[in-house]
PDB file of N, H, CA, C and O in Angstrom:
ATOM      1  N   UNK A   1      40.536  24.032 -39.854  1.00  0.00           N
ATOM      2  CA  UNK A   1      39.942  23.032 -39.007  1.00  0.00           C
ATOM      3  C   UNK A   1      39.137  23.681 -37.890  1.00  0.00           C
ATOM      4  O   UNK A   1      38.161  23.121 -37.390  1.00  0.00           O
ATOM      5  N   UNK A   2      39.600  24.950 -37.494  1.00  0.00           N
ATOM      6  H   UNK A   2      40.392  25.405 -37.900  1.00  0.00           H
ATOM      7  CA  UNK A   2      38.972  25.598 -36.080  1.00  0.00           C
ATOM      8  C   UNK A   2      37.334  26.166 -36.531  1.00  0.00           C
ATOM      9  O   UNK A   2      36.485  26.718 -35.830  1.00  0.00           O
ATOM     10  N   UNK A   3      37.301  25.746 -38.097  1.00  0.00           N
ATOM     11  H   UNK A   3      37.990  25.298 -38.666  1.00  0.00           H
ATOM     12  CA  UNK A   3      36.168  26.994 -38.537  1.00  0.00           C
ATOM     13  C   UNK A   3      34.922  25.610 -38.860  1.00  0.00           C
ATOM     14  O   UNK A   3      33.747  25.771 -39.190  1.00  0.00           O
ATOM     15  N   UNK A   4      35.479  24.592 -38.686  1.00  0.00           N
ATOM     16  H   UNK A   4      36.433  24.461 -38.418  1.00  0.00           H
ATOM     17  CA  UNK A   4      34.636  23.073 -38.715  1.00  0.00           C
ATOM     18  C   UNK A   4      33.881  22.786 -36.881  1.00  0.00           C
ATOM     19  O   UNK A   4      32.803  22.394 -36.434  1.00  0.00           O
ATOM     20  N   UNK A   5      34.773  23.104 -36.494  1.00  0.00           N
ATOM     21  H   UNK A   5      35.649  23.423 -36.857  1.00  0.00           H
ATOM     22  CA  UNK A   5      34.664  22.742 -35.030  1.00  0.00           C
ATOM     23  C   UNK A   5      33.932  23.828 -34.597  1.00  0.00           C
ATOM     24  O   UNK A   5      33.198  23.494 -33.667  1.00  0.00           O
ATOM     25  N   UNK A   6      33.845  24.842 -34.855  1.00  0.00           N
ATOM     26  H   UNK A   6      34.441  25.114 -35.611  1.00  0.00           H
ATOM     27  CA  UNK A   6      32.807  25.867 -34.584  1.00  0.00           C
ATOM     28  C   UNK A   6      31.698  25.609 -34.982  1.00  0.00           C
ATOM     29  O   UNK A   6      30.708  25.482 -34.261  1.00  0.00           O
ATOM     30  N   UNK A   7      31.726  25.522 -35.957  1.00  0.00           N
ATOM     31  H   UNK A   7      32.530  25.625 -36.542  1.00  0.00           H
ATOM     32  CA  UNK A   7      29.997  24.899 -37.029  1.00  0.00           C
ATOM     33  C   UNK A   7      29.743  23.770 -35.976  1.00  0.00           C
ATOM     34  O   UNK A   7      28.854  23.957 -35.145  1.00  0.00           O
ATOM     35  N   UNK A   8      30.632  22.346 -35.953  1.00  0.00           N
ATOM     36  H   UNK A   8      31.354  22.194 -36.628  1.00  0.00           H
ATOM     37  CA  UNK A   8      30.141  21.861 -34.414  1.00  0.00           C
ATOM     38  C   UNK A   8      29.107  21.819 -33.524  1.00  0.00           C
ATOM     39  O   UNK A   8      28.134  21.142 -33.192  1.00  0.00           O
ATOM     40  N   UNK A   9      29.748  22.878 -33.256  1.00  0.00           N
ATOM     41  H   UNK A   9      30.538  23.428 -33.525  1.00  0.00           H
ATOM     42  CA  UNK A   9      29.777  23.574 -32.123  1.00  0.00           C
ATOM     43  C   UNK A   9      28.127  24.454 -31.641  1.00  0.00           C
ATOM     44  O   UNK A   9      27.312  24.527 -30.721  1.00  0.00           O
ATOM     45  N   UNK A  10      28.403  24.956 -32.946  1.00  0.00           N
ATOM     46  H   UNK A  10      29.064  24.896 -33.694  1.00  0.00           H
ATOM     47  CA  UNK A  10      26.766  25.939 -33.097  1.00  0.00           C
ATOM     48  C   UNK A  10      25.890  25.127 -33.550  1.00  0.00           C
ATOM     49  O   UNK A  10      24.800  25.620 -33.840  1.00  0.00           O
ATOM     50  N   UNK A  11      26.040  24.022 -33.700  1.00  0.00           N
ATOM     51  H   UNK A  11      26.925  23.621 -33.464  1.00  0.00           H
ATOM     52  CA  UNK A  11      24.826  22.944 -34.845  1.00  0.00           C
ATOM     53  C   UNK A  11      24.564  22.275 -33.224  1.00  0.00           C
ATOM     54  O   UNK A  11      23.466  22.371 -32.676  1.00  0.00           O
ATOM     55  N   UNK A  12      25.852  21.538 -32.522  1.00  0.00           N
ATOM     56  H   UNK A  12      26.744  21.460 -32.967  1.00  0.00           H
ATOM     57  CA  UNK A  12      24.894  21.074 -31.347  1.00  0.00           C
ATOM     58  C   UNK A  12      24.461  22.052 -30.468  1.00  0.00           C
ATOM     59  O   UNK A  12      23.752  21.526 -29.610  1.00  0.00           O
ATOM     60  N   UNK A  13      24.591  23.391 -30.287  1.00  0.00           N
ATOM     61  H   UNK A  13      25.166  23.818 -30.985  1.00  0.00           H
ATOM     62  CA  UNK A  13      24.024  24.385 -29.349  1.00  0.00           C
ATOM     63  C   UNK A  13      22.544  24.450 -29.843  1.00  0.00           C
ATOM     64  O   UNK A  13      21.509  24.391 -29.180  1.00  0.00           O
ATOM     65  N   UNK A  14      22.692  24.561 -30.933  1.00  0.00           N
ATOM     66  H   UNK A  14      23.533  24.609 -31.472  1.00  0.00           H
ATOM     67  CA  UNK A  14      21.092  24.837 -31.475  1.00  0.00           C
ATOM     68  C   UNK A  14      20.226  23.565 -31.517  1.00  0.00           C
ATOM     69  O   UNK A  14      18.997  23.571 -31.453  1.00  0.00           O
ATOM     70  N   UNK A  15      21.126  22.304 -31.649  1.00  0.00           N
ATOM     71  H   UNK A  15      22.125  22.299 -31.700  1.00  0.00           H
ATOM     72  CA  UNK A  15      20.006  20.880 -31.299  1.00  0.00           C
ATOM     73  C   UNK A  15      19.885  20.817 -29.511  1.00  0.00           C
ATOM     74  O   UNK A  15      18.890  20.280 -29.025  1.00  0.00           O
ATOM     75  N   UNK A  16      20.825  21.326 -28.720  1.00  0.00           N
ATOM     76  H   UNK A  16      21.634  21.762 -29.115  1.00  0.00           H
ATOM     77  CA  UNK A  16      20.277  21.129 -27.284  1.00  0.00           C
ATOM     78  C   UNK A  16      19.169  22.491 -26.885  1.00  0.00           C
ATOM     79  O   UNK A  16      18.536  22.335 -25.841  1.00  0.00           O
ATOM     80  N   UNK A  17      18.959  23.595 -27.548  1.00  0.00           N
ATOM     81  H   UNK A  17      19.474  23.722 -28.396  1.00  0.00           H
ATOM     82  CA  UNK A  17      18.022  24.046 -27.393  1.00  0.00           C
ATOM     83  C   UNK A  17      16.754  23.666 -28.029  1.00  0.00           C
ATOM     84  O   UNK A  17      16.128  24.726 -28.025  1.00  0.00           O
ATOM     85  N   UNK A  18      16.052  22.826 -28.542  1.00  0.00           N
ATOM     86  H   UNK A  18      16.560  21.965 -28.546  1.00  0.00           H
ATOM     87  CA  UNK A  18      15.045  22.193 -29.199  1.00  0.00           C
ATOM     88  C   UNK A  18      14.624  20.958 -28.010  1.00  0.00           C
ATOM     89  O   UNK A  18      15.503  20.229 -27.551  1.00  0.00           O
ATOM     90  N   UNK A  19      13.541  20.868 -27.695  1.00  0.00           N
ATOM     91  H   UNK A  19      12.827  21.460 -28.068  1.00  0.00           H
ATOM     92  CA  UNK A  19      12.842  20.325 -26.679  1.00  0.00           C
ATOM     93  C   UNK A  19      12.272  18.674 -27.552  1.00  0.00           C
ATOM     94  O   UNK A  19      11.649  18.625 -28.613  1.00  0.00           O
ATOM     95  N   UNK A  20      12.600  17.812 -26.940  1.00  0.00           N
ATOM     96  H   UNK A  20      13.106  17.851 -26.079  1.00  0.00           H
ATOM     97  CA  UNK A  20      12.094  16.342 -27.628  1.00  0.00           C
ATOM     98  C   UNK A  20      10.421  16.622 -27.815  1.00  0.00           C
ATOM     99  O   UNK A  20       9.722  16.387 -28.800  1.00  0.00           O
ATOM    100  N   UNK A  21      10.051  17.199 -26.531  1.00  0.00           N
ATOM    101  H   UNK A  21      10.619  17.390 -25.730  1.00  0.00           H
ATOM    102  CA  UNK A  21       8.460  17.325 -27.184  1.00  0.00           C
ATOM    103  C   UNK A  21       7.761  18.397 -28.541  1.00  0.00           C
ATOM    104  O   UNK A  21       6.643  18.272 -29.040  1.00  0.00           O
ATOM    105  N   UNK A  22       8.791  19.404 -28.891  1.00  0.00           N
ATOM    106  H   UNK A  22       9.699  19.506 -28.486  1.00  0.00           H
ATOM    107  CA  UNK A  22       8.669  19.963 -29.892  1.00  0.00           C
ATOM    108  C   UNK A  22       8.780  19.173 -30.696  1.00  0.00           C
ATOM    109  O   UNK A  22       7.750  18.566 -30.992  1.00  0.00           O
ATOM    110  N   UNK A  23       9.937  18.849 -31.349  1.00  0.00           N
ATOM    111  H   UNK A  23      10.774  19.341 -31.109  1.00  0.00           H
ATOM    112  CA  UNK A  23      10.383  17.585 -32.359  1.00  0.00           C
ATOM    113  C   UNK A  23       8.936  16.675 -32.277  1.00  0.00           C
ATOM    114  O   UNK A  23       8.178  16.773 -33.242  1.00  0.00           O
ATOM    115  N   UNK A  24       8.610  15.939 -31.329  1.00  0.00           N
ATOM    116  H   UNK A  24       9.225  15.859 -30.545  1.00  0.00           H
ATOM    117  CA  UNK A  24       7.519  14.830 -31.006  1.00  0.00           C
ATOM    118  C   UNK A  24       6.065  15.455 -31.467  1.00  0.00           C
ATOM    119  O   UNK A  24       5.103  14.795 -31.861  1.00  0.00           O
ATOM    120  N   UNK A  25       6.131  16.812 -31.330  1.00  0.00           N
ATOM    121  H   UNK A  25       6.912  17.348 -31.009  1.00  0.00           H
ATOM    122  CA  UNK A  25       4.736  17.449 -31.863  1.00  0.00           C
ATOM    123  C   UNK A  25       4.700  17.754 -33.382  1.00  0.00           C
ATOM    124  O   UNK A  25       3.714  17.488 -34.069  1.00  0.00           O
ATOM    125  N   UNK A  26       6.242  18.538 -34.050  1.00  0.00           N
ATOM    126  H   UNK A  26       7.043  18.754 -33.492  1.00  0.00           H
ATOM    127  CA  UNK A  26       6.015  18.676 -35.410  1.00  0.00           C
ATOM    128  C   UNK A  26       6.175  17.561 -36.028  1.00  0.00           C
ATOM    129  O   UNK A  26       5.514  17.492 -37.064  1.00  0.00           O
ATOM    130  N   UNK A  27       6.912  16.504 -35.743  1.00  0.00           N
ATOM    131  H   UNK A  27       7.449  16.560 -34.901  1.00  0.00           H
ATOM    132  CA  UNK A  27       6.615  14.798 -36.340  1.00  0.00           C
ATOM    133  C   UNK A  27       5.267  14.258 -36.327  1.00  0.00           C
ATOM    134  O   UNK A  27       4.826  13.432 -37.127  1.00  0.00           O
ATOM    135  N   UNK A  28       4.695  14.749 -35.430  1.00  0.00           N
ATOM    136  H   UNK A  28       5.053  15.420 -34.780  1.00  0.00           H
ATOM    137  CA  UNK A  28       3.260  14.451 -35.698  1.00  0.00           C
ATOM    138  C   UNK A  28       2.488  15.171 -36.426  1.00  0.00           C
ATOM    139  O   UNK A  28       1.694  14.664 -37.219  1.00  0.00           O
ATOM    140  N   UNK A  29       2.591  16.176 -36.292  1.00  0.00           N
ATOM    141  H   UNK A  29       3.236  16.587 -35.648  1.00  0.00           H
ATOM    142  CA  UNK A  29       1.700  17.722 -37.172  1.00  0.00           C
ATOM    143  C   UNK A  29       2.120  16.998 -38.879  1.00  0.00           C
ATOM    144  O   UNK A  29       1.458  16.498 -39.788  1.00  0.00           O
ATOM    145  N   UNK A  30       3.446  17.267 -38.663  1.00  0.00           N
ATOM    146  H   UNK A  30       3.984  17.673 -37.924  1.00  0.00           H
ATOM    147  CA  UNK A  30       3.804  16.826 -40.331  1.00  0.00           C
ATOM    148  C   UNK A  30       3.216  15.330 -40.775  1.00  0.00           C
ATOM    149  O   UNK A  30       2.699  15.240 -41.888  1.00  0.00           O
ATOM    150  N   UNK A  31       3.291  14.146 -39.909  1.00  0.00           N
ATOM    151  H   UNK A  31       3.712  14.219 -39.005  1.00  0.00           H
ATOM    152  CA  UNK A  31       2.755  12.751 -40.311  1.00  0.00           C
ATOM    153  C   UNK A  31       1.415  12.935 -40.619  1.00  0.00           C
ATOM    154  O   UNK A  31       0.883  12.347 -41.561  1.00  0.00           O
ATOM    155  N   UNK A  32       0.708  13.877 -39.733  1.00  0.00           N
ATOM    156  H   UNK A  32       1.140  14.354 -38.968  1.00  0.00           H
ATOM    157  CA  UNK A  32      -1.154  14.191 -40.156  1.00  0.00           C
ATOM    158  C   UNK A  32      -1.458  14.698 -41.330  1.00  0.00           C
ATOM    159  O   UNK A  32      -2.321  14.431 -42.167  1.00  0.00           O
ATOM    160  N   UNK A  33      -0.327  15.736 -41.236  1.00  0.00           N
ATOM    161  H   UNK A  33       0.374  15.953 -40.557  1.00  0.00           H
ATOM    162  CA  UNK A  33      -0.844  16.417 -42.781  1.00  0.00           C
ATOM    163  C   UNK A  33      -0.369  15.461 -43.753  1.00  0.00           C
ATOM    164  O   UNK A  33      -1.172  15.080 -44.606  1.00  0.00           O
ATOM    165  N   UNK A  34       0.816  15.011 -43.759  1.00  0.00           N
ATOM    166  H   UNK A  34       1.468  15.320 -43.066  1.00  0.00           H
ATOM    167  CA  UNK A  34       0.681  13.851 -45.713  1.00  0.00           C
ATOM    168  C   UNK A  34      -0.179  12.600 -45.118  1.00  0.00           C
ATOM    169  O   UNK A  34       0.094  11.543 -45.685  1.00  0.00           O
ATOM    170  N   UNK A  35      -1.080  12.511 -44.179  1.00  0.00           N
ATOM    171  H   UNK A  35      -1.302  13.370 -43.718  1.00  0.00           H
ATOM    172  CA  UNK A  35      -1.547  11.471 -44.237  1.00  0.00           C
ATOM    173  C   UNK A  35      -3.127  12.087 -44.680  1.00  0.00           C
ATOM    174  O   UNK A  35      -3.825  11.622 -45.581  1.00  0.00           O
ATOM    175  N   UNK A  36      -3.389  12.957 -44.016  1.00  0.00           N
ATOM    176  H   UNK A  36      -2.823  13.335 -43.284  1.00  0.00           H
ATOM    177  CA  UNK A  36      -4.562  13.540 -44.828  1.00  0.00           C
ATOM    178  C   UNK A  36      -4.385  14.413 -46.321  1.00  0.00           C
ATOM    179  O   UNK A  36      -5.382  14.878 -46.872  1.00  0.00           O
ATOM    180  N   UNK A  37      -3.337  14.537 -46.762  1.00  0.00           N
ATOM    181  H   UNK A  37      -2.527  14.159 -46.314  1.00  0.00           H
ATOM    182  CA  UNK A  37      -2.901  15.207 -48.468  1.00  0.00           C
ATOM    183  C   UNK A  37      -2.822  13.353 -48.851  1.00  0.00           C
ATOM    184  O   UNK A  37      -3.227  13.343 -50.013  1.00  0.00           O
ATOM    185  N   UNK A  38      -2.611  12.326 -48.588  1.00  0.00           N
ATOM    186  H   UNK A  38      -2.282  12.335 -47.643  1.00  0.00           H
ATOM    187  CA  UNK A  38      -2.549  11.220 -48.998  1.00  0.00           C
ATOM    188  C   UNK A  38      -3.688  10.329 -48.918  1.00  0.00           C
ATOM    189  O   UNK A  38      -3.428   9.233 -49.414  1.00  0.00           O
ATOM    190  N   UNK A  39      -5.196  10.464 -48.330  1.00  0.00           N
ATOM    191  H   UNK A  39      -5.407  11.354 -47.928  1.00  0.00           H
ATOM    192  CA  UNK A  39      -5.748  10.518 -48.069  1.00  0.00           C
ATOM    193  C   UNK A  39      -6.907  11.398 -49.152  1.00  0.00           C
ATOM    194  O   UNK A  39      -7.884  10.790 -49.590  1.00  0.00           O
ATOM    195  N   UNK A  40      -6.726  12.491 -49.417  1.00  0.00           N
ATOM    196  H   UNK A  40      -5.933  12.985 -49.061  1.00  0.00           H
ATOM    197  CA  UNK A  40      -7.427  13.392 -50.629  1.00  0.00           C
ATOM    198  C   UNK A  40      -6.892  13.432 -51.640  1.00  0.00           C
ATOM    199  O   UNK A  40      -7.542  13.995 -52.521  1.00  0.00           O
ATOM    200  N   UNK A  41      -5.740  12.984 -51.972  1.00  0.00           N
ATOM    201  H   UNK A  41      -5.212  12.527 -51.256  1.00  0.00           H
ATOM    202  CA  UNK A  41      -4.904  13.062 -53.245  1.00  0.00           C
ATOM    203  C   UNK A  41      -5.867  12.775 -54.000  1.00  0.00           C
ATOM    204  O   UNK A  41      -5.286  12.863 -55.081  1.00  0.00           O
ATOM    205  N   UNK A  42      -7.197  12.419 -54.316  1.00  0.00           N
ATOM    206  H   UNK A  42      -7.670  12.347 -53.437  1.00  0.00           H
ATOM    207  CA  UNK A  42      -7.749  11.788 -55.984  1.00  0.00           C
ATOM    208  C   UNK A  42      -8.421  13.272 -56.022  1.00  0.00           C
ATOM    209  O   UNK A  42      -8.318  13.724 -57.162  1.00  0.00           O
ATOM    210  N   UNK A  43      -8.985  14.044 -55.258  1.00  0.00           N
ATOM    211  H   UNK A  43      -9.068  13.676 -54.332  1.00  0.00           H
ATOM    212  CA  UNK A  43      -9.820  15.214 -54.537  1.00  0.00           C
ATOM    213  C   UNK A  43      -8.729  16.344 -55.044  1.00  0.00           C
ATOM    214  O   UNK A  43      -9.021  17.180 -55.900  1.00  0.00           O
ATOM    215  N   UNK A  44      -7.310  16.256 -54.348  1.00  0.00           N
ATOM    216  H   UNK A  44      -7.074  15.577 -53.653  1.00  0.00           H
ATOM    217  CA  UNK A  44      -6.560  17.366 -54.898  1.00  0.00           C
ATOM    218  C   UNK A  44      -6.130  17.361 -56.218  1.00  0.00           C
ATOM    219  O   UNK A  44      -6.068  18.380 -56.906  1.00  0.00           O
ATOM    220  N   UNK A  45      -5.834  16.257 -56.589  1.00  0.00           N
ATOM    221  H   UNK A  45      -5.885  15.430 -56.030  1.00  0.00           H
ATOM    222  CA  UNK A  45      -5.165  16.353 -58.262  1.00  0.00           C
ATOM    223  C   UNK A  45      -6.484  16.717 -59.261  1.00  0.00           C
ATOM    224  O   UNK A  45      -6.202  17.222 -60.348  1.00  0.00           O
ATOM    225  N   UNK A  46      -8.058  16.460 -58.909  1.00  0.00           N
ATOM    226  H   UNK A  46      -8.287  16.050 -58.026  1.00  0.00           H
ATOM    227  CA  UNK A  46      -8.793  17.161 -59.316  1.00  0.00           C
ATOM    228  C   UNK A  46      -9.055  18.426 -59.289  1.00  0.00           C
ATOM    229  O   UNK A  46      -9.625  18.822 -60.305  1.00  0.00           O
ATOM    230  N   UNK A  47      -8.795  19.403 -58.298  1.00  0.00           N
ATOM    231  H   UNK A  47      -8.331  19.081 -57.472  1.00  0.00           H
ATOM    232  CA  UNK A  47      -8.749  20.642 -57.841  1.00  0.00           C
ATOM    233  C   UNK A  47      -7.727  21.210 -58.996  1.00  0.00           C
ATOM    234  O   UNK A  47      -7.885  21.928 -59.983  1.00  0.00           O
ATOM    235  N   UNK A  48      -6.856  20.693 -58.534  1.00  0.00           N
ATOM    236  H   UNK A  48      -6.727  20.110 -57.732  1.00  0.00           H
ATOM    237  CA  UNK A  48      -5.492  20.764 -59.335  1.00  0.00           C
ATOM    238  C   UNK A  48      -5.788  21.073 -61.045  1.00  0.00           C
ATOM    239  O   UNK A  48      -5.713  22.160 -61.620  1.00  0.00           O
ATOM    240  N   UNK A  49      -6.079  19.978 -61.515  1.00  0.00           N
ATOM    241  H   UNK A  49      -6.140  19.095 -61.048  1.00  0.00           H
ATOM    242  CA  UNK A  49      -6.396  19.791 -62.778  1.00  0.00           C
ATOM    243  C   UNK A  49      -7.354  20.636 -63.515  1.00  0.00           C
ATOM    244  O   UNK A  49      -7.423  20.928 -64.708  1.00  0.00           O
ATOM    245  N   UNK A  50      -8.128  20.976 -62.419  1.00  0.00           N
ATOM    246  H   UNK A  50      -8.071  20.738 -61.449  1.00  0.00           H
ATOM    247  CA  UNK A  50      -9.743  21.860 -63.156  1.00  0.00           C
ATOM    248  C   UNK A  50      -8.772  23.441 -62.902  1.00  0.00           C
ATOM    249  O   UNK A  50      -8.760  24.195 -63.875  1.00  0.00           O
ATOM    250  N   UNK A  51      -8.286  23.726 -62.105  1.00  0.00           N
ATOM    251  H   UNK A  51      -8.296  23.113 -61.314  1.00  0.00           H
ATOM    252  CA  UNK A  51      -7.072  24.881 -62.196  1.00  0.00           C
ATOM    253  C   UNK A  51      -6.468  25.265 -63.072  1.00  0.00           C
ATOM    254  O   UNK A  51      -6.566  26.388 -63.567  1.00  0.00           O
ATOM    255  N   UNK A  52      -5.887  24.566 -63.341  1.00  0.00           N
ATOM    256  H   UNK A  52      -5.808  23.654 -62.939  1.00  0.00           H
ATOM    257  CA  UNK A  52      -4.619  24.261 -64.924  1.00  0.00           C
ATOM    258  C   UNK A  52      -6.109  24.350 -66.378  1.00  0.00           C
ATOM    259  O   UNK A  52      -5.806  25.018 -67.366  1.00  0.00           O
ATOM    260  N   UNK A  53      -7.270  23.811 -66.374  1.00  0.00           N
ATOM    261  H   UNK A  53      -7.516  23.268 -65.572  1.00  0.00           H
ATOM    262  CA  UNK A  53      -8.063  24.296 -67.338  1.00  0.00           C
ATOM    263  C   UNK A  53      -8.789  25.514 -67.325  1.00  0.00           C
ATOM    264  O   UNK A  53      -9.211  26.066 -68.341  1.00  0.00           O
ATOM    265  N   UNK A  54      -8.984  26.080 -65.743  1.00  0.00           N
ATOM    266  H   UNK A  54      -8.642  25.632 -64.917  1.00  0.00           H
ATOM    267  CA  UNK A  54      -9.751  27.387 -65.618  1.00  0.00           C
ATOM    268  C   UNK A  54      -8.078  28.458 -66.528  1.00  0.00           C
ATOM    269  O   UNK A  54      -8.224  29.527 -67.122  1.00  0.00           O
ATOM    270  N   UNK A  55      -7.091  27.931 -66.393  1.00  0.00           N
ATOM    271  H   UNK A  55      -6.973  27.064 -65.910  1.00  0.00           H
ATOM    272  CA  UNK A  55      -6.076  29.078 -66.747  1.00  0.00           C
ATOM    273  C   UNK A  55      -5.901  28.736 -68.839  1.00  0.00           C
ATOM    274  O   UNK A  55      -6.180  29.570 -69.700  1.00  0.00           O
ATOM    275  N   UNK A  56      -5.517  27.684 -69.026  1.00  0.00           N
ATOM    276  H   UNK A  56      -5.289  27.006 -68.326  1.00  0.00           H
ATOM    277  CA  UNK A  56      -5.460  26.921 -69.992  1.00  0.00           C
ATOM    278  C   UNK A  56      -6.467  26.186 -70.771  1.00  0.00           C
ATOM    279  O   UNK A  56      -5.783  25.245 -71.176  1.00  0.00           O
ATOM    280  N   UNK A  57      -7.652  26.003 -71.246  1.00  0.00           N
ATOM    281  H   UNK A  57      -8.207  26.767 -70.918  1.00  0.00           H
ATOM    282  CA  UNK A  57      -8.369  25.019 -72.105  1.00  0.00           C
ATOM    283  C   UNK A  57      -8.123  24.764 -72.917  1.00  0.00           C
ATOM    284  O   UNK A  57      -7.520  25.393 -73.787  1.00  0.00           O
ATOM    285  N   UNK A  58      -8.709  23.223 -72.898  1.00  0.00           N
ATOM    286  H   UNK A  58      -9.198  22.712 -72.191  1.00  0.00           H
ATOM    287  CA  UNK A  58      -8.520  22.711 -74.035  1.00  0.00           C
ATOM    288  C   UNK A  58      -9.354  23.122 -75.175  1.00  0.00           C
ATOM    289  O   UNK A  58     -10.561  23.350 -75.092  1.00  0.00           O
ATOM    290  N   UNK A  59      -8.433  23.226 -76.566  1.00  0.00           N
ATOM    291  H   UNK A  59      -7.452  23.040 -76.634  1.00  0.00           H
ATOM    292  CA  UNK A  59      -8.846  24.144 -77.975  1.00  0.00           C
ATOM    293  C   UNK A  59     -10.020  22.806 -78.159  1.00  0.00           C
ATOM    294  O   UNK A  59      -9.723  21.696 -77.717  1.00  0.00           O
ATOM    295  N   UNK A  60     -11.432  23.061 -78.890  1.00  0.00           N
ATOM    296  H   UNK A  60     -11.673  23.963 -79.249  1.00  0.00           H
ATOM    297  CA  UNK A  60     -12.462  22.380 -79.291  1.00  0.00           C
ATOM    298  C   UNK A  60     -11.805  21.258 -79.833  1.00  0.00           C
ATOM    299  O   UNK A  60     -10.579  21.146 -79.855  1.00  0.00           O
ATOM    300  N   UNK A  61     -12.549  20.481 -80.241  1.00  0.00           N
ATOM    301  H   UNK A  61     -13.544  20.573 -80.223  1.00  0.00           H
ATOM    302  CA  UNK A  61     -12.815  19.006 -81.184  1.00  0.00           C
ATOM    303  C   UNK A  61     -12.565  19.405 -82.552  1.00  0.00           C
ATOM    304  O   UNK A  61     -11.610  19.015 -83.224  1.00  0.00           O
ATOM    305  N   UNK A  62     -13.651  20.361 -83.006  1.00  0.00           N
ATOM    306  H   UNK A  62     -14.427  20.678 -82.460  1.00  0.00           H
ATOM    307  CA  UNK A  62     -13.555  20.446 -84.036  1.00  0.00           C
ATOM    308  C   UNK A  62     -12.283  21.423 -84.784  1.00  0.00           C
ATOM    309  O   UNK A  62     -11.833  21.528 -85.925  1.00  0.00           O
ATOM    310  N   UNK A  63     -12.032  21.979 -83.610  1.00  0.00           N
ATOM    311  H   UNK A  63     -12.397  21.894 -82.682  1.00  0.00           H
ATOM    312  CA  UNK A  63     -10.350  22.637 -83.957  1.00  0.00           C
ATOM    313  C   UNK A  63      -9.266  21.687 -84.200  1.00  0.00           C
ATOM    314  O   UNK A  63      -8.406  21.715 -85.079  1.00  0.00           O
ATOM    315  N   UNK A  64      -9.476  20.779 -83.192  1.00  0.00           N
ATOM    316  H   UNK A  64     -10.175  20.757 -82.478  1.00  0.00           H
ATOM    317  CA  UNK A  64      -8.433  20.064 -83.640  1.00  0.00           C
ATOM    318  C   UNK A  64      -8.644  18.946 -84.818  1.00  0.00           C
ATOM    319  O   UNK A  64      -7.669  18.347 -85.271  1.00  0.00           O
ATOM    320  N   UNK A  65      -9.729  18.746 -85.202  1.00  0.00           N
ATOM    321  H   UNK A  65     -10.521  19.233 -84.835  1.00  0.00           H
ATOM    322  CA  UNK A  65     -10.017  18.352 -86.696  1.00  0.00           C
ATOM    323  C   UNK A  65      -9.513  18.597 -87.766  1.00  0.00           C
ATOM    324  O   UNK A  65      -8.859  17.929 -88.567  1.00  0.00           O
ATOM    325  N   UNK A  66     -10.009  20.040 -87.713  1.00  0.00           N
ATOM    326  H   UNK A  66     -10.540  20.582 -87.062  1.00  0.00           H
ATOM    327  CA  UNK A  66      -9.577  21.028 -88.676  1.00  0.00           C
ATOM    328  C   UNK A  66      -7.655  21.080 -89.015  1.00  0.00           C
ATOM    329  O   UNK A  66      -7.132  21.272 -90.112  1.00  0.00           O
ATOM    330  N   UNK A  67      -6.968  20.849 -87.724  1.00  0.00           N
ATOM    331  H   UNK A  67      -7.393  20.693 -86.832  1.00  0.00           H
ATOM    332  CA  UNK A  67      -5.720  21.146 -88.415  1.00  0.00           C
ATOM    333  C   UNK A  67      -5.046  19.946 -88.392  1.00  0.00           C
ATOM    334  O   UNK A  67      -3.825  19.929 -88.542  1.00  0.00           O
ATOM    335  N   UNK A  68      -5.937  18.544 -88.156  1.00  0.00           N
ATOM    336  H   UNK A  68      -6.930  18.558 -88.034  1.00  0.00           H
ATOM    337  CA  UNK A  68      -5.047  17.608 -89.086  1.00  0.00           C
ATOM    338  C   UNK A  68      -5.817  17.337 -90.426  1.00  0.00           C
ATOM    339  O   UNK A  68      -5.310  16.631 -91.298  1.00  0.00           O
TER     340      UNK A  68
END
């Protein structure tokens, strides 16, 4: 039980050193960024996608003809 109450112990030492305006700034930093990744999402999953074909392409038409 003494080794619970320590954890406690060190979990609120380390939340009273954290400043509300820190917290208040990375809640915002973080809300901007998925609001602008949510915001470009049609932009990134294109990026994305042409990625995955610069590594991977797709085999021709007529390849895939050929083996059905």
């Amino acid at each position: 039980m003494s080794s619970a109450l320590t954890l406690i112990q060190t979990a609120g030492a380390a939340l009273a050193a954290v400043s509300v305006g820190e917290v208040l700034r990375t809640t915002a930093g973080l809300a901007l960024l998925g609001g602008v990744a949510m915001f470009f999402r049609p932009l990134l999953v294109g990026i994305g996608r042409a990625a995955v074909l610069t590594v991977r392409p797709r085999p021709p038409k007529t390849y895939l003809a050929e083996r059905h």
